[in-house]
KEZA-747263 format. One record per residue (C-alpha): y, z, x; residue in three letters; residue number from 0. Coordinates in steps of 0.25 Angstrom, whole numbers, plus 2048, in hexadecimal, padded with zeros to 3 digits. Layout:
REM KEZA-747263
<atom py="Y" pz="Z" px="X" keke="ALA" roti="NUM"/>
...
This chain:
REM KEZA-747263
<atom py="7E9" pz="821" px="7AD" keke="UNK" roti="0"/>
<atom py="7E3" pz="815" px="7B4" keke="UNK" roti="1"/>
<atom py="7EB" pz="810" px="7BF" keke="UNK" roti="2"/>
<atom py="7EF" pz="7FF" px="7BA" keke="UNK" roti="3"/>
<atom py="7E8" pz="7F5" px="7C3" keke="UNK" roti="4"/>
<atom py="7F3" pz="7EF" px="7D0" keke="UNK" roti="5"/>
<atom py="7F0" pz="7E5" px="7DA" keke="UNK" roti="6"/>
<atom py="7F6" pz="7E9" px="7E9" keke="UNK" roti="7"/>
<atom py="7FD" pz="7DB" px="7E7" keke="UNK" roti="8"/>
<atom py="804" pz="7E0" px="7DB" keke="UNK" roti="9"/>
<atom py="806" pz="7EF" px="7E2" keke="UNK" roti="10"/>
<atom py="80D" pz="7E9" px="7ED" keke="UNK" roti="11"/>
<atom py="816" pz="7E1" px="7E5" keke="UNK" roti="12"/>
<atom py="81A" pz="7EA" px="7DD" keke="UNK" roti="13"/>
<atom py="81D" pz="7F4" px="7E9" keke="UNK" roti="14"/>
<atom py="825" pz="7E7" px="7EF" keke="UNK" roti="15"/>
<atom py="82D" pz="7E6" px="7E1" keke="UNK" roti="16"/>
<atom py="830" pz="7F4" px="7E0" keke="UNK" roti="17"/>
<atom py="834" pz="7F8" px="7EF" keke="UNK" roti="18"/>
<atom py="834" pz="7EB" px="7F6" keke="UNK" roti="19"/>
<atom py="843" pz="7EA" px="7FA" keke="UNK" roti="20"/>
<atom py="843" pz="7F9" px="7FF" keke="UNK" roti="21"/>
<atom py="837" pz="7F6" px="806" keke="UNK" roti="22"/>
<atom py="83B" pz="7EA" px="80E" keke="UNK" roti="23"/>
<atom py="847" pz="7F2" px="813" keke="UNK" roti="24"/>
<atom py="841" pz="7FD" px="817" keke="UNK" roti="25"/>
<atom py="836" pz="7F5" px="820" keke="UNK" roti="26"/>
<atom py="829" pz="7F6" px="826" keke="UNK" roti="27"/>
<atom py="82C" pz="802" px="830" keke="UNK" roti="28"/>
<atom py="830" pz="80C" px="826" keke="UNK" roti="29"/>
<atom py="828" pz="809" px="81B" keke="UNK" roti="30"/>
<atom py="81B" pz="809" px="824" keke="UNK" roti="31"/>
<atom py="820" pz="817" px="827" keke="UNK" roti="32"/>
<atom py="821" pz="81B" px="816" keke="UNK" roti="33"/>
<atom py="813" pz="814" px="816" keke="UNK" roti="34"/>
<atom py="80E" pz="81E" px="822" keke="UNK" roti="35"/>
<atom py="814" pz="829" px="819" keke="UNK" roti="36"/>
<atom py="80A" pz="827" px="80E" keke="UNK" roti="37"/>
<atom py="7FF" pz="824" px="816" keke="UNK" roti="38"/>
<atom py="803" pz="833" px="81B" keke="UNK" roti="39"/>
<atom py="803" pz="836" px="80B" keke="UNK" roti="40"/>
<atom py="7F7" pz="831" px="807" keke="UNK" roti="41"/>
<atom py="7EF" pz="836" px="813" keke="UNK" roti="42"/>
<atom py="7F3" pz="846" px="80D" keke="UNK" roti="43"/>
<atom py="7EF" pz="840" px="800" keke="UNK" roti="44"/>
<atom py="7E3" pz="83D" px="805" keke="UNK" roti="45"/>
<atom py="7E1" pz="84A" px="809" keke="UNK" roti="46"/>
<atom py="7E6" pz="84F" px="7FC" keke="UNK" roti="47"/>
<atom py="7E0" pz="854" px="7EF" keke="UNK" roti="48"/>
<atom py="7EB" pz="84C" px="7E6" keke="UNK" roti="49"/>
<atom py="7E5" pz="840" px="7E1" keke="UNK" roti="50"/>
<atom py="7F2" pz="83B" px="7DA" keke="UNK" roti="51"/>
<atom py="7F9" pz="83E" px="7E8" keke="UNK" roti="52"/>
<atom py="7EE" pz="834" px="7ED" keke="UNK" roti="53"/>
<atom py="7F0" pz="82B" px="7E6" keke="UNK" roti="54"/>
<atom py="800" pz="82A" px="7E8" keke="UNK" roti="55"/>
<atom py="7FE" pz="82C" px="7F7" keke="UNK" roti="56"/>
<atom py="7F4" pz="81E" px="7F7" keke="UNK" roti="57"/>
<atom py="7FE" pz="816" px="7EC" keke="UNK" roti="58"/>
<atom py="809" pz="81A" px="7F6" keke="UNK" roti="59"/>
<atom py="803" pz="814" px="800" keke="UNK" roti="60"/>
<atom py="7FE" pz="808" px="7FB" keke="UNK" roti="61"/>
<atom py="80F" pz="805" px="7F6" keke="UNK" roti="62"/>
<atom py="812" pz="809" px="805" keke="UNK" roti="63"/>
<atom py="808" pz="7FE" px="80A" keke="UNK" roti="64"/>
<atom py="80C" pz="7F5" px="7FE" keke="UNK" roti="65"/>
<atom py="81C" pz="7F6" px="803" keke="UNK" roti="66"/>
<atom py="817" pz="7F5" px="814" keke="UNK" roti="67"/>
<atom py="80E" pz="7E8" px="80F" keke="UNK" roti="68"/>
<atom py="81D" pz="7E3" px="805" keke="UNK" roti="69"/>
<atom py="826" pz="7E3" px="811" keke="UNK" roti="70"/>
<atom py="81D" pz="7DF" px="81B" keke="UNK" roti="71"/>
<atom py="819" pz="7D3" px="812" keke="UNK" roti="72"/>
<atom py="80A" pz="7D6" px="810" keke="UNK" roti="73"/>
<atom py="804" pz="7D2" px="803" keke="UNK" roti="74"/>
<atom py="7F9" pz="7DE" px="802" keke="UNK" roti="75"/>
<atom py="7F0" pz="7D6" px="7FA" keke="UNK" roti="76"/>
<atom py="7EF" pz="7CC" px="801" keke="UNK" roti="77"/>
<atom py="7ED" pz="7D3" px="80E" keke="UNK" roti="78"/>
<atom py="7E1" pz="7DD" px="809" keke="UNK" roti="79"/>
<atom py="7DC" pz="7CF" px="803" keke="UNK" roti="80"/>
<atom py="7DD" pz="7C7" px="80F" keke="UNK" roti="81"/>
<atom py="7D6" pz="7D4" px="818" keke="UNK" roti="82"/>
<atom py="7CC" pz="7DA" px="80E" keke="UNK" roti="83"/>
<atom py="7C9" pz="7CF" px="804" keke="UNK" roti="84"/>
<atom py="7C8" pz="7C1" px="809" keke="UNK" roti="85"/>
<atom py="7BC" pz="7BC" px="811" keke="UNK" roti="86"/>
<atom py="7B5" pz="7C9" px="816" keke="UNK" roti="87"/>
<atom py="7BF" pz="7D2" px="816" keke="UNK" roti="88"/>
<atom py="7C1" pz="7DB" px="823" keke="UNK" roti="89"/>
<atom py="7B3" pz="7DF" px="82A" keke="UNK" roti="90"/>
<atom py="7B0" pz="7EB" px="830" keke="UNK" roti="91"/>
<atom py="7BC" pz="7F5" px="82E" keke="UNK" roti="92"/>
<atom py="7C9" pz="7F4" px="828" keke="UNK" roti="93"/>
């Protein structure tokens, strides 16, 4: 089954609409240290021979960053635009 085409503006938003209030109150501190927790996931994954673990371990992550990006009042797309996209982009590394 093919995965539906999503933008990471409408990801985020729809990460803000479904957890956003429990977000904001928790804060940035403790949902940083969530976000290191599946980082800590996905590195085992990455060391794994479970695809579909995999590919949980990278979704989680990318919700976590969504929710640090929502309460911080980062708009992703706009920030990977304004970084990767526009003009040049970044030279030399990351």
């Amino acid at each position: 089954m093919a995965a539906q085409s999503l933008t990471l503006d409408e990801f985020q938003k729809h990460i803000l609409a479904k957890y956003g209030e429990h977000d904001k109150k928790r804060g940035t501190a403790p949902t940083f240290m969530w976000f290191m927790e599946e980082i800590g996931e996905l590195a085992t994954a990455l060391g794994s021979n479970d695809p579909a673990n995999l590919r949980e371990e990278f979704a989680d992550v990318l919700a976590w960053l969504c929710t640090l990006a929502n309460i911080n009042g980062v708009d992703l797309a706009t920030a990977v635009h304004d970084k990767y996209l526009a003009g040049d982009g970044p030279t030399g590394h990351k």
